[in-house]
N, C-alpha and C positions, 0 to 999 in steps of 0.2 A: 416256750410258746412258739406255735408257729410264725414263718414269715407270712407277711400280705401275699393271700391268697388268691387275692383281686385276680389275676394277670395270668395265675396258673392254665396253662395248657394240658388236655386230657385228649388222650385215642379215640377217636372215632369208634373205633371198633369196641370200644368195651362200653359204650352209652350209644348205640348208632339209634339217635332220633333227631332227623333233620326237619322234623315239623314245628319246631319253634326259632329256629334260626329262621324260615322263612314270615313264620306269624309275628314275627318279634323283630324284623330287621330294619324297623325305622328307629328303634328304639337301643340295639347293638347291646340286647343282652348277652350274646352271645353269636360266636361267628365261626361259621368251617372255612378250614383252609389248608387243603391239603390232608394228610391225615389224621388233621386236628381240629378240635373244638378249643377256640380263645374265647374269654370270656372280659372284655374291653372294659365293665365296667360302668356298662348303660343300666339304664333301666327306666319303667314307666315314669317314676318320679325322679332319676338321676340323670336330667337331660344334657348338663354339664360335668356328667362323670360322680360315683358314689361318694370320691372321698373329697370332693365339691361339697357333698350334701350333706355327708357329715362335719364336716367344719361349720356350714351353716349351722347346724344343731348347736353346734358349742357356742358360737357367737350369739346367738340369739338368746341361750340360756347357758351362761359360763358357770353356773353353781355344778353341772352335769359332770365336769372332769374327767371326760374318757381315761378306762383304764387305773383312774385311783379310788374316787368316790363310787362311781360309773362302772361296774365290773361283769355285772351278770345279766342280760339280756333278751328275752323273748321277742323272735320275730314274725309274725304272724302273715299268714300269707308270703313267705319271702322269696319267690319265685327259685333262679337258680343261687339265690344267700350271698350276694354280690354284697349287703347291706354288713350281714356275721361276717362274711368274708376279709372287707377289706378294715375293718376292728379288731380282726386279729393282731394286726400291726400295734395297736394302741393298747394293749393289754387287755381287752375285753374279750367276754367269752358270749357268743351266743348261740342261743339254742334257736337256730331255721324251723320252722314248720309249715305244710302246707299238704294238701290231699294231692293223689296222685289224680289229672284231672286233667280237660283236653290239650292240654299243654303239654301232655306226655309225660316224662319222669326227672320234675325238675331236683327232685330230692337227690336223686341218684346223678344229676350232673353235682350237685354239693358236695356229696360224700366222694363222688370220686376227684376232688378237688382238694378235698380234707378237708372240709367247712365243717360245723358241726351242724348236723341235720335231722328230724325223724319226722315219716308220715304221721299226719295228727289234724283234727278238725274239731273246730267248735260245733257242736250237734246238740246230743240229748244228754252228754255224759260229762264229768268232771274231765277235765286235763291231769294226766297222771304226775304231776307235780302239788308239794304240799305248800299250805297257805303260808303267806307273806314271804314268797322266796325269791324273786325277782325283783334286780332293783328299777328295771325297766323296760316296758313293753313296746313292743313298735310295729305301727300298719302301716307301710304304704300302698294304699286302692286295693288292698286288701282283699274286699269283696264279700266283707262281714257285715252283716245287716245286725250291728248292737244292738238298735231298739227292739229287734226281733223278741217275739216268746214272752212279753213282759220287760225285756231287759235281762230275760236273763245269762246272753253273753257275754255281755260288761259285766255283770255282777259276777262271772267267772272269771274274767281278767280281775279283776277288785280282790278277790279272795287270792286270786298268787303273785299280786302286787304286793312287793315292801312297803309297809306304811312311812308315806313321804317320800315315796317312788314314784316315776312317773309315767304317763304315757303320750307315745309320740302318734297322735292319728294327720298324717299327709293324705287328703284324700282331695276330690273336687268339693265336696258338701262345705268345705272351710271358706272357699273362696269363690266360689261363683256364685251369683246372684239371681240367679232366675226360680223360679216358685216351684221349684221339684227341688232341686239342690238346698234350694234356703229351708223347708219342709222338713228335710232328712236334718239339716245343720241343726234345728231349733229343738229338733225330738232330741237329740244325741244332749242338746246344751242341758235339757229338761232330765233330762235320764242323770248326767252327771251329777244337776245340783240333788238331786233327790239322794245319792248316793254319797254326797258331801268331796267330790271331788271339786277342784278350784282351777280354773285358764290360768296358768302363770306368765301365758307367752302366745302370742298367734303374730305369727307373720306369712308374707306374702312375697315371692321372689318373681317379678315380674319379667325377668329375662330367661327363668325355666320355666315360667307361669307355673308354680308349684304354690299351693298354700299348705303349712302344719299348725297345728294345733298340739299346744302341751299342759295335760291334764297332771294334778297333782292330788295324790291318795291321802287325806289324811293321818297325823299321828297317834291321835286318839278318839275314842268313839264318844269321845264330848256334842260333837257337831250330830252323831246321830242321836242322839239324846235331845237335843233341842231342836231336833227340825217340827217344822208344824203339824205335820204329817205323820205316821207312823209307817210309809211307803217305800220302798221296801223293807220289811218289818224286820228287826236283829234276830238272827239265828238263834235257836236255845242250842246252846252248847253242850249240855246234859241231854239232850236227847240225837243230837249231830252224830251218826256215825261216825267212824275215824278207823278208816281201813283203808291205809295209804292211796286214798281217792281212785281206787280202781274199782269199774264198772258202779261209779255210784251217780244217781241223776244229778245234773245241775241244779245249783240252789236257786231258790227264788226268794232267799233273803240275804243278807247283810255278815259278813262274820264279824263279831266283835273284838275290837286291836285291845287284846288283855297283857299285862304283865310287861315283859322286858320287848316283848314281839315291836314293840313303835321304837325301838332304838338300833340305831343304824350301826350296821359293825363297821368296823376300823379301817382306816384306808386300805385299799391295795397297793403293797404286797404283804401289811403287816397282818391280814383279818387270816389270811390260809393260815398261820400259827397260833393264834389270840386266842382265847375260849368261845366258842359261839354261843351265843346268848339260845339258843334253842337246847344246848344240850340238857340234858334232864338235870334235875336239881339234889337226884339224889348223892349222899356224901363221899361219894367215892367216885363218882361221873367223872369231874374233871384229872383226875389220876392215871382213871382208864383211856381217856382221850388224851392224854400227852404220852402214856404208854404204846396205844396204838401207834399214836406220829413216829416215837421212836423206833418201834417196830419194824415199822414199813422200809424205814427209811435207811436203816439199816439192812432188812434183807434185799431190796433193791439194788442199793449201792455193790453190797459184798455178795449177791448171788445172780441176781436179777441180771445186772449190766457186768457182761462179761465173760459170767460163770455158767451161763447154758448158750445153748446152741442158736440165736437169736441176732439173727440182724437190725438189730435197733434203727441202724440209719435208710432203712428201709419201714420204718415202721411211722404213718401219720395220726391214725387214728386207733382208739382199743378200746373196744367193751370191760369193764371191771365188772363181772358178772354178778359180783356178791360184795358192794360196796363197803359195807358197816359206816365208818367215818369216813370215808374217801381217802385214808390214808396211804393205798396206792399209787395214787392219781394225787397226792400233792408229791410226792417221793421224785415222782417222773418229770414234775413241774419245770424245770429247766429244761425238759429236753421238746424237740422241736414235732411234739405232736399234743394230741386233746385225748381226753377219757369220756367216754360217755357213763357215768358211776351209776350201774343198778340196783336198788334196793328192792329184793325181792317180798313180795309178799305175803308170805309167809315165816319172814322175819324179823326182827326189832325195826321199827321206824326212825330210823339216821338220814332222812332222806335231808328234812331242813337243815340240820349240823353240814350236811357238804354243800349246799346252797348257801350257808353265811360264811362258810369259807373261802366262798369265791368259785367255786365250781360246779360245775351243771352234771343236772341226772335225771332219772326220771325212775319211776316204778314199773314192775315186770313180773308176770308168774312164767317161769321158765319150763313148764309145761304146756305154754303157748309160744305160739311164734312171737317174734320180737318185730316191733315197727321197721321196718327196713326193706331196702332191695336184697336181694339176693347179690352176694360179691362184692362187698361194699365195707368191710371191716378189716385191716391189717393184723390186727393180733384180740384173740381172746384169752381174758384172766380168769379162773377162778377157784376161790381159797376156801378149802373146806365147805362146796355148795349140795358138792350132788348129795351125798351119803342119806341128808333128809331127804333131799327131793324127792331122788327117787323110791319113794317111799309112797309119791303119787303118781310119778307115772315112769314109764321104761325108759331108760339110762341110754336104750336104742334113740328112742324120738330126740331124747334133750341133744344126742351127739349129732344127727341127720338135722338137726337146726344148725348145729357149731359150724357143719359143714356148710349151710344153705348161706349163712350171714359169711362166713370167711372169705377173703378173697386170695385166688388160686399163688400161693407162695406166700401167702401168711400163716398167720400162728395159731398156736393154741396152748397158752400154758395151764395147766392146772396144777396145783400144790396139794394135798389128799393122802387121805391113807392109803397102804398099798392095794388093801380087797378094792377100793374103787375106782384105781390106777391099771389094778389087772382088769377090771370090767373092761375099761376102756378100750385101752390098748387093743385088741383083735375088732374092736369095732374101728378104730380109725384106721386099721392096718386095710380093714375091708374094702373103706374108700378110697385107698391108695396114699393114703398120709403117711409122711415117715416117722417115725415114734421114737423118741429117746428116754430114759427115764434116769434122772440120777440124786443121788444123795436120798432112795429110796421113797421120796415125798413128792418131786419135782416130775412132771411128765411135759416133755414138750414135742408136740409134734407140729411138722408143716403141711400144709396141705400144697400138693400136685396141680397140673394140669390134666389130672387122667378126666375125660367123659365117659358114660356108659355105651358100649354098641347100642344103636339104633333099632 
């Protein structure tokens, strides 16, 4: 895992946007100095520093256990992920999000930071993460209008909340009293109970003047069963699409908590090996899934680290382009970077099996661009992906993305057969990447500093 990332210092030059050091400098999200951007640790809600605010968290509600019970985490609106950032320390992982927006490119001061990050917005569409996979959400002033649409925001946080997960809203609407604030507070209290979530906890820190609110998801869908109301109405599950929540509209009902989905996996660090309760049920799943672990874990060890041409201690963050179980990216687990594990979609859905493992991912068609800045990823993986892809589109565009998300001295491993290894090869050579290929499977190349003449 990585170190606290709270403190890291990044180059100016490779995020040069000084317009939120100055919109933001009573607040010391961030600060230039010299030919650096520090990042102290402020923020709108962290007036006493973030890992002030986090502790707070734990105090106020110690059932949370950063890092054991507490592992996987969505942060909504998270400016430059000061919040993901400084939980890295504590064994949690979370996934930053927020739109690129007048505040300039707070994602890309994250990633170059090695936070884990992607542009993402609550709108008209699902969040490319699958139902009950987060064991907890978190807004501070955000600037999400829940009640909005119906509700149906919240009722999108609810569907990739863990049942008996929680969520953390720090906003003004908590704790200020006057008839706009209290207005917004009562709609959100009204929205909750209808959705059968429960306050476990509000408190008030009157020396940050910060107030949170902590909402808990129920474990079973007993509570929507007996509401008086039929508002918002349970999803029918037989007719619910299930295409790894890419381009599908937000629901405007309820998903219902069936089967093993309301039991919480195993502490961390035992749930990354345990059987995830999501894995399919058929007789041979769990065999395949300790196979895979072995697998990984194995060529990693014995090829991965050491035996290609790869500077690992140079490497913070990696795309796993073609996830299956995450068994990559639990392989790597010891060492001092994050995987962002992609489940494409056009493949089996393993996305929630590496979210109960304690690891974050998200869904992708790799015939489109990926959420990201451009230069903003250390090393790309991927195991046996193209061969189908490109099937849908040219092996050109997928590699002119590889290059667009890489950043200039990082990687690109792909493991493949050799016809799709020699595709490659004269295409990264074009970009000016250096190309190695060895044990006839392995292709690793680095990408340059070259830019094109003007």
């Amino acid at each position: 895992m990585l170190c606290d990332a709270t403190y890291i210092n990044v180059w100016y030059s490779n995020v040069p946007h000084p317009k939120l050091v100055e919109y933001k400098k009573d607040q010391r999200w961030v600060v230039k100095s010299d030919d650096y951007f520090i990042f102290p640790g402020g923020g709108t809600q962290f007036k006493n520093g973030v890992n002030f605010y986090i502790e707070s968290i734990e105090k106020t509600l110690p059932v949370i256990e950063w890092g054991k019970k507490t592992r996987v985490i969505l942060d909504v609106g998270c400016g430059v992920a000061s919040f993901g950032g400084a939980l890295l320390d504590r064994n949690v992982i979370t996934m930053s999000f927020a739109p690129k927006d007048e505040h300039e490119a707070q994602i890309q001061f994250a990633l170059e930071r090695g936070i884990p990050a992607t542009l993402s917005v609550i709108g008209t569409q699902r969040l490319t993460f699958p139902d009950n996979s987060f064991d907890m959400i978190h807004c501070a002033r955000c600037r999400v209008h829940w009640d909005g649409d119906g509700g149906k925001p919240l009722m999108e946080l609810n569907r990739i909340l863990r049942p008996g997960g929680y969520f953390i809203w720090s906003a003004t609407p908590v704790y200020k009293d006057d008839e706009k604030h209290q207005n917004v507070w009562k709609s959100m209290v009204a929205l909750s109970e209808s959705i059968c979530w429960s306050i476990v906890a509000k408190t008030y820190a009157s020396d940050m003047h910060i107030g949170l609110v902590v909402f808990q998801k129920p474990i079973s869908s007993s509570c929507y069963q007996n509401r008086k109301e039929n508002s918002p109405p349970l999803c029918d599950l037989s007719s619910r699409p299930n295409n790894h929540s890419w381009y599908v509209p937000l629901d405007s009902c309820l998903v219902p908590i069936v089967g093993d989905s309301n039991k919480w996996p195993s502490l961390w660090p035992e749930r990354l090996s345990d059987k995830p309760q999501s894995l399919s049920s058929e007789p041979d799943a769990e065999e395949t899934f300790k196979g895979d672990t072995t697998h990984w874990s194995a060529l990693v060890s014995e090829v991965y680290i050491g035996g290609l041409d790869i500077n690992w201690s140079s490497v913070r963050n990696v795309i796993d382009m073609n996830a299956g179980y995450g068994g990559f990216g639990a392989a790597l687990i010891n060492l001092p970077l994050w995987v962002m594990n992609v489940v494409p979609v056009h493949e089996p859905d393993t996305l929630s099996v590496i979210f109960d493992r304690g690891l974050i991912g998200t869904y992708h068609d790799w015939c489109e661009s990926f959420n990201t800045y451009p230069r903003t990823f250390d090393l790309l993986h991927s195991s046996f992906l193209l061969g189908n892809l490109t099937k849908r589109c040219d092996i050109i565009e997928v590699a002119a993305e590889m290059d667009r998300i890489a950043r200039p001295g990082g990687y690109l491993l792909v493991q493949d057969s050799m016809e799709i290894i020699a595709k490659m090869k004269p295409i990264l050579k074009s970009l000016h990447w250096s190309v190695n290929v060895h044990q006839d499977q392995f292709l690793v190349g680095k990408k340059g500093f070259w830019r094109p003449d003007k």
